[in-house]
C-alpha positions as protocol buffer text, in pm:
chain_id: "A"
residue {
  index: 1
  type: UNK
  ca { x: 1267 y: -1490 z: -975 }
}
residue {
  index: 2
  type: UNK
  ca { x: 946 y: -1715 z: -940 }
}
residue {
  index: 3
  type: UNK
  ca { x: 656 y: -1583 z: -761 }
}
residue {
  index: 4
  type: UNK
  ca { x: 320 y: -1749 z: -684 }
}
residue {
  index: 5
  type: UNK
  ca { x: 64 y: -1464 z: -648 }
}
residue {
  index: 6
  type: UNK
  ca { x: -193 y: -1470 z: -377 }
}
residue {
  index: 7
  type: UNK
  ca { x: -506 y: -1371 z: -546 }
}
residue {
  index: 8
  type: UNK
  ca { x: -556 y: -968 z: -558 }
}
residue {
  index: 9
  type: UNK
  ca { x: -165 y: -903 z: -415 }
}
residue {
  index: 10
  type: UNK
  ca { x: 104 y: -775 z: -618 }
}
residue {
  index: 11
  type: UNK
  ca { x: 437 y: -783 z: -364 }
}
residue {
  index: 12
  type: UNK
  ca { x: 696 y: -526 z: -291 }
}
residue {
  index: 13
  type: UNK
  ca { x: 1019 y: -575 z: -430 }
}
residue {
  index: 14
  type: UNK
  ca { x: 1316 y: -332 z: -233 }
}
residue {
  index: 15
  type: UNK
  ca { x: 1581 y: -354 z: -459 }
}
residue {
  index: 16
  type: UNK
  ca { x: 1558 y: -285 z: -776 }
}
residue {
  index: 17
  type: UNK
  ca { x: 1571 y: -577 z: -1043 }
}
residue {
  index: 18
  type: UNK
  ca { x: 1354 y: -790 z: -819 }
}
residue {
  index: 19
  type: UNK
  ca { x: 1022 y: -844 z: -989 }
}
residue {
  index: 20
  type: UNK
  ca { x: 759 y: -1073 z: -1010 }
}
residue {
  index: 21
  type: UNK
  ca { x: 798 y: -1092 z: -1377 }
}
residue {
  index: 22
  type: UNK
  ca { x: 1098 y: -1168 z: -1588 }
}
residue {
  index: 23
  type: UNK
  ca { x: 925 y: -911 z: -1793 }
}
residue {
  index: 24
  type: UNK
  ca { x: 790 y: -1197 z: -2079 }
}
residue {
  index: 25
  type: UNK
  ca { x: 422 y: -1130 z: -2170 }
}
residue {
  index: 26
  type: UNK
  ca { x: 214 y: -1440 z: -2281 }
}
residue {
  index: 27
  type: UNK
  ca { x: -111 y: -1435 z: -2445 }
}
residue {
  index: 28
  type: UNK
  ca { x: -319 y: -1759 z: -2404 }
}
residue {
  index: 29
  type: UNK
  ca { x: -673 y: -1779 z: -2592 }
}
residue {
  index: 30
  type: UNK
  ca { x: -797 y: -1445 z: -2489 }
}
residue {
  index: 31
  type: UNK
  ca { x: -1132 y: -1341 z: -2626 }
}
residue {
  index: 32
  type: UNK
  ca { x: -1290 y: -1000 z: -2574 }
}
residue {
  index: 33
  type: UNK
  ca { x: -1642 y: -880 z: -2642 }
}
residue {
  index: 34
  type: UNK
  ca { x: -1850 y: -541 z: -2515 }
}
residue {
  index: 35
  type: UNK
  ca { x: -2172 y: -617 z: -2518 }
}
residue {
  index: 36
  type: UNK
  ca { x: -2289 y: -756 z: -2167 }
}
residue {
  index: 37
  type: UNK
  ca { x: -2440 y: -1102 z: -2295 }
}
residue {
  index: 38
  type: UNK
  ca { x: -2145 y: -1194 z: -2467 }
}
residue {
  index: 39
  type: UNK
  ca { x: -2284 y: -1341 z: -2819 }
}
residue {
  index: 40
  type: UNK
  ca { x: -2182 y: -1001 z: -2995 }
}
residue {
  index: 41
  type: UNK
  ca { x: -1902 y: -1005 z: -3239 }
}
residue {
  index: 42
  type: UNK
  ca { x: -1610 y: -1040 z: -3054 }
}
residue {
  index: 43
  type: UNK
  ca { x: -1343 y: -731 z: -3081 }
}
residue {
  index: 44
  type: UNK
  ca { x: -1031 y: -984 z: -3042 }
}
residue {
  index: 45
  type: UNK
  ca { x: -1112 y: -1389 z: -3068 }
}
residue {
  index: 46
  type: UNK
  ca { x: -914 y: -1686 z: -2889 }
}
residue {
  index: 47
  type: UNK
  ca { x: -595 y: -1447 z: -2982 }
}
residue {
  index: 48
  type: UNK
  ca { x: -247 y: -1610 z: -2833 }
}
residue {
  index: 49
  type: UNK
  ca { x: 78 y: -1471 z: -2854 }
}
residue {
  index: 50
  type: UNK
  ca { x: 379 y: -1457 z: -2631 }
}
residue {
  index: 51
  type: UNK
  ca { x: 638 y: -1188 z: -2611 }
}
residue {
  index: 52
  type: UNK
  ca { x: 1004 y: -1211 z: -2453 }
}
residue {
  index: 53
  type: UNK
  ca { x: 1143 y: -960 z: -2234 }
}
residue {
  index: 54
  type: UNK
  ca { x: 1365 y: -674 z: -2430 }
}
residue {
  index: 55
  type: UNK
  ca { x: 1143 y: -760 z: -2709 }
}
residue {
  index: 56
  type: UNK
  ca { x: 1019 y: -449 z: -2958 }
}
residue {
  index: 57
  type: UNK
  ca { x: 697 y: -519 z: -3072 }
}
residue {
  index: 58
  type: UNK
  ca { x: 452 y: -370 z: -3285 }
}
residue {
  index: 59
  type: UNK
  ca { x: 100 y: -410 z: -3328 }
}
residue {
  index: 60
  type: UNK
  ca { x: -97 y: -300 z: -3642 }
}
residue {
  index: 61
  type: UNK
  ca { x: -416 y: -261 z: -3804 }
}
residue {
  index: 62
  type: UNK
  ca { x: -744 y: -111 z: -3939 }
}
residue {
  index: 63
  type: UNK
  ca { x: -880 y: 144 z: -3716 }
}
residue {
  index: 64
  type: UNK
  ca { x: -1091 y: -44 z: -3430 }
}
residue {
  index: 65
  type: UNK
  ca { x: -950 y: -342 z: -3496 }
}
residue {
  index: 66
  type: UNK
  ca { x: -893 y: -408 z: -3181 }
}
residue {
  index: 67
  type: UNK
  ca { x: -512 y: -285 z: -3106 }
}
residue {
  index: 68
  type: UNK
  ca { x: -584 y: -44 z: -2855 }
}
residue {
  index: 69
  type: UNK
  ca { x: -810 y: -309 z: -2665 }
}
residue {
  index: 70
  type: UNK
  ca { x: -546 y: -522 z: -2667 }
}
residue {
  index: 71
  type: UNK
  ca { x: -311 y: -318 z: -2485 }
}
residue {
  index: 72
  type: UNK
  ca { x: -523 y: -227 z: -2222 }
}
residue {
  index: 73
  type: UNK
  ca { x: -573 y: -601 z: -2181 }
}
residue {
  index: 74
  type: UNK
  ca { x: -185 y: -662 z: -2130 }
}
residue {
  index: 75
  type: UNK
  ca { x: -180 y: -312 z: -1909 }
}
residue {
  index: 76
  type: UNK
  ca { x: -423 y: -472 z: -1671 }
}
residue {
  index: 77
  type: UNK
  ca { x: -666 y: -173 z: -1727 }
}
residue {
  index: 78
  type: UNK
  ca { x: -923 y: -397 z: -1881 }
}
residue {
  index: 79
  type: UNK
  ca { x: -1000 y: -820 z: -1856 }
}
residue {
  index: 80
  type: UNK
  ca { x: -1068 y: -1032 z: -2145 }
}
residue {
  index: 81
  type: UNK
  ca { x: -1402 y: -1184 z: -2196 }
}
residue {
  index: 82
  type: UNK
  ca { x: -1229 y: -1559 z: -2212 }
}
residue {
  index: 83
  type: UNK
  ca { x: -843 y: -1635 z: -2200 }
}
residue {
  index: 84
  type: UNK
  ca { x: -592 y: -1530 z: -2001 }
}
residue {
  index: 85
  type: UNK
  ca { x: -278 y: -1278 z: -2008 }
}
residue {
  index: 86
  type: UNK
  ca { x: 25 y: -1376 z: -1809 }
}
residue {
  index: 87
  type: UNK
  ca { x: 340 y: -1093 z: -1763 }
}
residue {
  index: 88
  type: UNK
  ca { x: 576 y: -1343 z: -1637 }
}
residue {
  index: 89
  type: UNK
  ca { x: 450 y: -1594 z: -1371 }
}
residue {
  index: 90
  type: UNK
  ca { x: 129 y: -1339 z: -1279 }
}
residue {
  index: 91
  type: UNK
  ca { x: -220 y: -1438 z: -1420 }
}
residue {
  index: 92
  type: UNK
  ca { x: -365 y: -1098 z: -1445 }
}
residue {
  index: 93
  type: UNK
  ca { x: -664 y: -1237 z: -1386 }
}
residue {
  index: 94
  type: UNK
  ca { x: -624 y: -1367 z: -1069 }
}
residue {
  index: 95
  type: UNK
  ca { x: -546 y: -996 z: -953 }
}
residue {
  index: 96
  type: UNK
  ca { x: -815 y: -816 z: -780 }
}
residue {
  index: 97
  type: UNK
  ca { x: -886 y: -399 z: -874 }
}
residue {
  index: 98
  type: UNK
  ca { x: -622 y: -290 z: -649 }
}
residue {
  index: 99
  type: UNK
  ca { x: -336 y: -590 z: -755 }
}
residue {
  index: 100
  type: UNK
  ca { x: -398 y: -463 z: -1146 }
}
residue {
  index: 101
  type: UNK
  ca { x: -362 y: -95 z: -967 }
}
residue {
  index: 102
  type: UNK
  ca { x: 12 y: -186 z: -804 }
}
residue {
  index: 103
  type: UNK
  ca { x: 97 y: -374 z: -1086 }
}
residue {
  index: 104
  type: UNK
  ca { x: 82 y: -66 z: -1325 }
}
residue {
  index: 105
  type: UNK
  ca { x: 204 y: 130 z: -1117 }
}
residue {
  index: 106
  type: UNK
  ca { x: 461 y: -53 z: -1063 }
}
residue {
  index: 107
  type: UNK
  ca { x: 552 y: -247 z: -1333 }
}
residue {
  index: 108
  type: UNK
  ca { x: 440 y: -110 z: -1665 }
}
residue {
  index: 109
  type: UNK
  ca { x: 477 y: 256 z: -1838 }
}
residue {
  index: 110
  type: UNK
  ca { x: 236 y: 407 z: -2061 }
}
residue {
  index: 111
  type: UNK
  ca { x: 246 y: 643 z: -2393 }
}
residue {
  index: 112
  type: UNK
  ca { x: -35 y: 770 z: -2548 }
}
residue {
  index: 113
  type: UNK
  ca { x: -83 y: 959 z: -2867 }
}
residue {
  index: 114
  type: UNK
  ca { x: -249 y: 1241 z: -2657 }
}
residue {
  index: 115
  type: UNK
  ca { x: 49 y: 1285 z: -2425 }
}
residue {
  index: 116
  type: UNK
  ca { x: -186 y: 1319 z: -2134 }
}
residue {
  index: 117
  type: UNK
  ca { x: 28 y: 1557 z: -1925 }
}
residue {
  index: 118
  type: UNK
  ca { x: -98 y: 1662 z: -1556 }
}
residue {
  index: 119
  type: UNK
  ca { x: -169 y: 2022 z: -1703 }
}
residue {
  index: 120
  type: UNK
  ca { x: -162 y: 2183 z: -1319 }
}
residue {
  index: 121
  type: UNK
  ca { x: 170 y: 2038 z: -1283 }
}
residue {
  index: 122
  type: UNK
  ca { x: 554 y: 2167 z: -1420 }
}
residue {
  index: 123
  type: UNK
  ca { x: 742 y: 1879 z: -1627 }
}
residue {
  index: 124
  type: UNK
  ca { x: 935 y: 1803 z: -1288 }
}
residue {
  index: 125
  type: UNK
  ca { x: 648 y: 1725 z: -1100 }
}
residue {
  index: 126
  type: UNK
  ca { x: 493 y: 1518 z: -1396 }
}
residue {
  index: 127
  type: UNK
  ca { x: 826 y: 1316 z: -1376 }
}
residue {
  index: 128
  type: UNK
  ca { x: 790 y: 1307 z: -1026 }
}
residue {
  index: 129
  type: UNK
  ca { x: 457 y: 1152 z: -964 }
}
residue {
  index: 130
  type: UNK
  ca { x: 539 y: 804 z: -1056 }
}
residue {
  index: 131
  type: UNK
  ca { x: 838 y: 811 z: -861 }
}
residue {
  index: 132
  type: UNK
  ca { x: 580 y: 904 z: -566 }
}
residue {
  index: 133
  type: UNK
  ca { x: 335 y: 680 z: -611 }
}
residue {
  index: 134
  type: UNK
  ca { x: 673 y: 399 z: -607 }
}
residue {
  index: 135
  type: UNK
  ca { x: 731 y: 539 z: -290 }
}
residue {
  index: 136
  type: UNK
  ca { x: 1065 y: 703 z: -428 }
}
residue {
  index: 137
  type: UNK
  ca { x: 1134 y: 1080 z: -247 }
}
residue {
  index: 138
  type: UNK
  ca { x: 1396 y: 1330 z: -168 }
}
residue {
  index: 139
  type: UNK
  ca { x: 1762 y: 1333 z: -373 }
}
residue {
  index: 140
  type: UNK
  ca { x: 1724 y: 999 z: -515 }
}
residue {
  index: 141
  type: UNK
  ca { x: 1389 y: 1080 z: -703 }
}
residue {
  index: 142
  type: UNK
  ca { x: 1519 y: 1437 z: -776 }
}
residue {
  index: 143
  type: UNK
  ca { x: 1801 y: 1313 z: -965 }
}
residue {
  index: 144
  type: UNK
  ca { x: 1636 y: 1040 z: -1169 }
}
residue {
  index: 145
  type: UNK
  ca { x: 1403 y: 1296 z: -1261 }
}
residue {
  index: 146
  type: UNK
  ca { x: 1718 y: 1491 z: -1381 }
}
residue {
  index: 147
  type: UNK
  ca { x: 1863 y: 1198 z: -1524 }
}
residue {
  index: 148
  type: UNK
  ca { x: 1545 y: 1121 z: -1797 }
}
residue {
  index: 149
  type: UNK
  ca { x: 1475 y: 1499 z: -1850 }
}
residue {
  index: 150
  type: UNK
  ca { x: 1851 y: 1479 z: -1972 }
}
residue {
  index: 151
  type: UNK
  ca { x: 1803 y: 1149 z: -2180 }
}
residue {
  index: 152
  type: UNK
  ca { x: 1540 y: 1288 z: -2342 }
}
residue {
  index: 153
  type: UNK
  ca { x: 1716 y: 1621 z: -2467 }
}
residue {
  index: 154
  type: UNK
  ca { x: 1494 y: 1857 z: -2240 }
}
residue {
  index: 155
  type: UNK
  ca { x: 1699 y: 1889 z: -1922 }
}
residue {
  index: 156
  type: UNK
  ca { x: 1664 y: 2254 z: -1877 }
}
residue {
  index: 157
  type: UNK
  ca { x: 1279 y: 2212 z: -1873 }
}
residue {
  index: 158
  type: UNK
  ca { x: 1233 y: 2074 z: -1567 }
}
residue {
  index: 159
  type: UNK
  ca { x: 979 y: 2422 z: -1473 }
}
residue {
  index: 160
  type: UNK
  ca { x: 797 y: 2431 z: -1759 }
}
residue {
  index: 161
  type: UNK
  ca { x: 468 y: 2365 z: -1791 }
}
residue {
  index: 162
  type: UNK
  ca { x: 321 y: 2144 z: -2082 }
}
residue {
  index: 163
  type: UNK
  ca { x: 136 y: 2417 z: -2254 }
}
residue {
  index: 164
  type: UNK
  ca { x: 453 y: 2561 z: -2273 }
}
residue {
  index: 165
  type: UNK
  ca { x: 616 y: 2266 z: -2513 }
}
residue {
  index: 166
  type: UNK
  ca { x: 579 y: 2147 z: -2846 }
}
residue {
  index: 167
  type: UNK
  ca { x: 381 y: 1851 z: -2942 }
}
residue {
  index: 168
  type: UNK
  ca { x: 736 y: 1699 z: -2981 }
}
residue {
  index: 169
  type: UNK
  ca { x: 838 y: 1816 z: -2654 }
}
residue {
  index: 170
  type: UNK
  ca { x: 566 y: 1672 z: -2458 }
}
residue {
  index: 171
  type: UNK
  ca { x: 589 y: 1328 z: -2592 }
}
residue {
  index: 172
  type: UNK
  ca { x: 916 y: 1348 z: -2533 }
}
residue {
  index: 173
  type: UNK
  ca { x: 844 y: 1403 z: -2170 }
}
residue {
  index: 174
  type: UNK
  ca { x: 570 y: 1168 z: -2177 }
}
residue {
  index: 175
  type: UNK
  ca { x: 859 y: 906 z: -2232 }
}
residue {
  index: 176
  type: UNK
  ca { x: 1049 y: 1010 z: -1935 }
}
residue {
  index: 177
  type: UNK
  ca { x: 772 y: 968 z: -1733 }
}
residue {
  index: 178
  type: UNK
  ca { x: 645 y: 664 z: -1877 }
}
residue {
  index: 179
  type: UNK
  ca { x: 1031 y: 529 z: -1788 }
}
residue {
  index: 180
  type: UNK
  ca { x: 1125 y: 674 z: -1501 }
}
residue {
  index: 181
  type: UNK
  ca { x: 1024 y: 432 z: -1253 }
}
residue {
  index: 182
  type: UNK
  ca { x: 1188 y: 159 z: -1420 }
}
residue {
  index: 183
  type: UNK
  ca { x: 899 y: -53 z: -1554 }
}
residue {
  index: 184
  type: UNK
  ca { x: 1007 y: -339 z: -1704 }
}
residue {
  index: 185
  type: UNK
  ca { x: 684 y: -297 z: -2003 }
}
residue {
  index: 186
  type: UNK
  ca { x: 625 y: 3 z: -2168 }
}
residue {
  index: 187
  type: UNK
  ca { x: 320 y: -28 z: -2402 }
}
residue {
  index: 188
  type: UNK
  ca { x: 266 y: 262 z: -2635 }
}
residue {
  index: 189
  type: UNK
  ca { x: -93 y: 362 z: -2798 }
}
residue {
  index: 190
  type: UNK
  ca { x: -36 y: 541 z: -3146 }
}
residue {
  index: 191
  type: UNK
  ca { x: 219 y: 749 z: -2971 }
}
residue {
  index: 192
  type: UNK
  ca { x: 305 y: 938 z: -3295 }
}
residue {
  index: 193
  type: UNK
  ca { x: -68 y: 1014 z: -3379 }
}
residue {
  index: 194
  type: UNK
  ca { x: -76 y: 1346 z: -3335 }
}
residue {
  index: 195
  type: UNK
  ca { x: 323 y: 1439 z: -3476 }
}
residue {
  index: 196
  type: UNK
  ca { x: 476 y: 1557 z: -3811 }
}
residue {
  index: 197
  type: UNK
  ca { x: 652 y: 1280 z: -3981 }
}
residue {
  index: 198
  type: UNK
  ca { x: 1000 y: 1416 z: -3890 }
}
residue {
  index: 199
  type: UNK
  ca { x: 921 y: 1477 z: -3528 }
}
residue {
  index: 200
  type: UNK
  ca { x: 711 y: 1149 z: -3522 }
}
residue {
  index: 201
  type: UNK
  ca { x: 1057 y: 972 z: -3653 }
}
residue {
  index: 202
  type: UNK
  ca { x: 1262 y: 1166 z: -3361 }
}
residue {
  index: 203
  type: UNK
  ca { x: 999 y: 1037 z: -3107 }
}
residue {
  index: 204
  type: UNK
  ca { x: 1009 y: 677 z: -3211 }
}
residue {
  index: 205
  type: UNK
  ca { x: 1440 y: 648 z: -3257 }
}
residue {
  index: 206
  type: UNK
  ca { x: 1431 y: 794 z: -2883 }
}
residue {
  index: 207
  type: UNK
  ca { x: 1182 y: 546 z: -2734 }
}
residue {
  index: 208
  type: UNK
  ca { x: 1326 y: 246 z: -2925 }
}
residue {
  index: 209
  type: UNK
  ca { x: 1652 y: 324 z: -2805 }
}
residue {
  index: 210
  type: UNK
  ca { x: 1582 y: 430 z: -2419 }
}
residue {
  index: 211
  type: UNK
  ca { x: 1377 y: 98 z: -2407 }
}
residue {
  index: 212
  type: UNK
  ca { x: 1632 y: -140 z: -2571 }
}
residue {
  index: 213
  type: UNK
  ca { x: 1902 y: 84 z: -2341 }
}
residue {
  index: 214
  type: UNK
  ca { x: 1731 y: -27 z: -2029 }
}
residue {
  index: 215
  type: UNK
  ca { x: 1653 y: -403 z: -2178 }
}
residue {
  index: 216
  type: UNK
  ca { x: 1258 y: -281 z: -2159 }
}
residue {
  index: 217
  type: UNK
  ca { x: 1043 y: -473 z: -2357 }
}
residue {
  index: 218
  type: UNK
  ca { x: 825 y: -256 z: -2593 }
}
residue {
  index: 219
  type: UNK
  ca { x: 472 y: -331 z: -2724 }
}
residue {
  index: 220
  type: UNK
  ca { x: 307 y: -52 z: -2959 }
}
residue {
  index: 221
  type: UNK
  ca { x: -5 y: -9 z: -3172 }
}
residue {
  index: 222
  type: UNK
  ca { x: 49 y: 254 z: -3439 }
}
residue {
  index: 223
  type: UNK
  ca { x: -4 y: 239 z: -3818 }
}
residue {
  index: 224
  type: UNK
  ca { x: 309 y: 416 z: -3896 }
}
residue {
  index: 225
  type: UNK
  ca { x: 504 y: 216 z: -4156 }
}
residue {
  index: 226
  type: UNK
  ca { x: 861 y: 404 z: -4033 }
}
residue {
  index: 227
  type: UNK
  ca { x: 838 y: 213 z: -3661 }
}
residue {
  index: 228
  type: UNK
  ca { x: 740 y: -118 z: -3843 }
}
residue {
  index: 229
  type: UNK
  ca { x: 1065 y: -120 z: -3985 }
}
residue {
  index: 230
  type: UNK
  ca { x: 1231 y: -27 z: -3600 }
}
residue {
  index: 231
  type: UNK
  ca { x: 1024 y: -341 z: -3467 }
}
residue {
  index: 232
  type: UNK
  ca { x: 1203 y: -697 z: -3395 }
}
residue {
  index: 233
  type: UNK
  ca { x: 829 y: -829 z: -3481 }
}
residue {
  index: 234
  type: UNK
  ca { x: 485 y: -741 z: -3609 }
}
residue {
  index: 235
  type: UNK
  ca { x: 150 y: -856 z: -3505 }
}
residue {
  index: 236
  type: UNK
  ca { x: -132 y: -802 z: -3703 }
}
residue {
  index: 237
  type: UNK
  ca { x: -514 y: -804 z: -3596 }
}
residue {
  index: 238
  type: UNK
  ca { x: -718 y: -879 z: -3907 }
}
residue {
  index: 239
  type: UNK
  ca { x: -1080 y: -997 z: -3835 }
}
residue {
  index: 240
  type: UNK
  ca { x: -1055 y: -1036 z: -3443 }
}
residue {
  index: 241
  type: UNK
  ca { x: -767 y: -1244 z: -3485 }
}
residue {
  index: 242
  type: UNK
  ca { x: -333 y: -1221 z: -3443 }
}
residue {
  index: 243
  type: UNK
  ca { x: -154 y: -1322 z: -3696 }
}
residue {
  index: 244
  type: UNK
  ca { x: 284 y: -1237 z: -3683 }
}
residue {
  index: 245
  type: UNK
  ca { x: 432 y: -1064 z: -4009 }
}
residue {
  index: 246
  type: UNK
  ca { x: 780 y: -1008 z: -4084 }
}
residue {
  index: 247
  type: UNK
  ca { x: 911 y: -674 z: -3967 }
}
């Protein structure tokens, strides 16, 4: 479906599969620097890439090289310096505060190596939230909620509360929430970070395969060599700049 955004307006789709992107993600010259002048060195520089929708793909290295700014960049959380990021026919750019907002909430899901779980709420209601926020209520949301606490091998949990789980079990959950609403991106921040090597290869099988399940494209920064090997492509940042590796 082909949308033409009117600038700072995301619309709302009411059934599901309509979207205003196909998902496809395209990177065009982006540039992005911190300091307020803009003649520091830049943290990513006239980058370009373009992703296709389904699409696992992994982003790697050093430490402040500039992966995690990239995502935020493609999750509408932050705006380049120069360049501009497209997911599907929407310039993100041309989306005020509140358009970025909807689109997230809408569109994309989020992991992040620190889980970030709503402490003051059970596992149910951090399920529920983004359902909420989607406008999603009653029996319907209830049983989706259901439905990804199953597919994510903690269905009895659904009263828990996160201090109550593993490290395991909460980014397990932090999956389900991240795909409950449907997105059609999920991009994931060092999601294994802060996991043993046999839980952090549990983790990564699961959200491979729930994403590819749903035909969700996938972008992730993480240095872990094991979900390099999971990735349909690599992208490497080496001196402010994207280069593509074989898997």
């Amino acid at each position: 479906m082909k949308w033409g955004p009117k600038k700072g307006t995301v619309p709302i789709f009411q059934k599901r599969g309509q979207s205003p992107f196909s998902p496809q993600v395209r990177i065009e010259h982006v540039s992005k620097a911190y300091r307020q002048d803009g003649r520091g060195p830049p943290v990513l520089d006239d980058v370009s890439a373009t992703i296709g929708a389904g699409e696992f793909v992994v982003v790697v290295g050093r430490s402040g090289s500039g992966k995690s700014t990239l995502l935020n960049l493609i999750g509408a959380i932050d705006l380049p310096s120069a360049g501009e990021i497209f997911l599907g026919d929407v310039a993100i750019g041309d989306l005020d505060e509140t358009g970025r907002a909807l689109l997230r909430r809408r569109h994309i899901g989020f992991v992040f190596q620190s889980y970030n779980l709503i402490a003051t709420l059970t596992v149910g209601e951090n399920l529920h939230l983004p359902l909420e926020l989607n406008g999603h209520h009653g029996r319907a949301a209830a049983a989706r909620v259901q439905q990804w606490l199953a597919a994510v091998g903690l269905a009895d949990s659904q009263s828990r509360w996160p201090e109550e789980l593993s490290g395991g079990e909460q980014q397990r959950i932090a999956i389900a929430r991240a795909l409950v609403h449907e997105p059609q991106l999920v991009l994931a921040d060092e999601p294994t970070g802060n996991l043993d090597l046999a839980t952090a290869t549990e983790v990564i099988a699961l959200l491979d395969r729930l994403c590819r399940d749903a035909g969700t494209t996938l972008l992730m920064a993480t240095h872990s060599r094991e979900v390099i090997g999971r990735a349909d492509r690599v992208l490497t940042i080496r001196h402010a700049r994207l280069h593509e590796e074989r898997p």
